[in-house]
N, C-alpha and C positions, 0 to 999 in steps of 0.2 A: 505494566500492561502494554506500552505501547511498544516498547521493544520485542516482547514476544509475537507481538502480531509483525511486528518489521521482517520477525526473525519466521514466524511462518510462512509469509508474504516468500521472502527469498528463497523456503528453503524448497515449497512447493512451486516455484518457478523453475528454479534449478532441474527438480526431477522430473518437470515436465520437459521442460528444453533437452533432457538427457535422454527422453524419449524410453525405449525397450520393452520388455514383454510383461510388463508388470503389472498388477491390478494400478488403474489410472485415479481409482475414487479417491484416495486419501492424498494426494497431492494436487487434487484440484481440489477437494474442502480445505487445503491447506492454501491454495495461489486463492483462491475465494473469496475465504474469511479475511483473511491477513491483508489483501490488498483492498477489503472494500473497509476493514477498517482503519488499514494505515492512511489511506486516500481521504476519506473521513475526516479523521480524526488530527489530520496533519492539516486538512482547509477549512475547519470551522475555527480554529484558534487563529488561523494565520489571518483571516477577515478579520474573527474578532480584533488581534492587535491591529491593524490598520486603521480602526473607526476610534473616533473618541473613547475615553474612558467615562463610562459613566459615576462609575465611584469616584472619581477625581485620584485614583491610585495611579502608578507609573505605568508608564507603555516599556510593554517588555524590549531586551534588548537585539542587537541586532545580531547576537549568536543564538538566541530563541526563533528569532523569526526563518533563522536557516536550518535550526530544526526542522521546525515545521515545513519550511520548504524541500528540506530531504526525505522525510514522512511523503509528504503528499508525488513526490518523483520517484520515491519509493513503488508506494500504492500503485501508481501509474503505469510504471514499467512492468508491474507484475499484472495489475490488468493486461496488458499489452501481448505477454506471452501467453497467459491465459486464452486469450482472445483468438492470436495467431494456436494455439492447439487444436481449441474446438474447430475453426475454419479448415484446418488438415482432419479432422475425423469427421468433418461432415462431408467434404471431398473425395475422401474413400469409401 
């Protein structure tokens, strides 16, 4: 699941950034969804791993927490583009 949101996250950043004459709605429900879940969902774990374990189980590794740190840089940058679209259609 998180991949698919990474993967909409990007895919509707791309067709925003690519701009043309195209209905905009499915590529911004697509930069939307995907980044406010990958952004999510990539910083609630990565806290969690930082703080103590409560169950006394392992603290995940250091290639998980760059997961998550790609998830949530993910999220961001596709906020980002999103962000910068709506401020060029609100400008015109």
């Amino acid at each position: 699941m998180h991949a698919i949101c990474l993967l909409a996250a990007a895919a509707g950043a791309l067709l925003l950034a690519r701009g043309g004459s195209r209905r905009v709605w499915w590529p911004l429900a697509l930069t939307w969804t995907g980044s406010a879940a990958a952004l999510c969902w990539g910083l609630w774990p990565l806290i969690a791993s930082l703080g103590t374990q409560l169950d006394c189980g392992e603290h995940p590794s250091g290639t998980v927490r760059l997961i998550y740190a790609g998830q949530m840089i993910t999220g961001v940058l596709a906020a980002a583009v999103l962000a910068r679209f709506l401020a060029s259609r609100r400008e015109a």
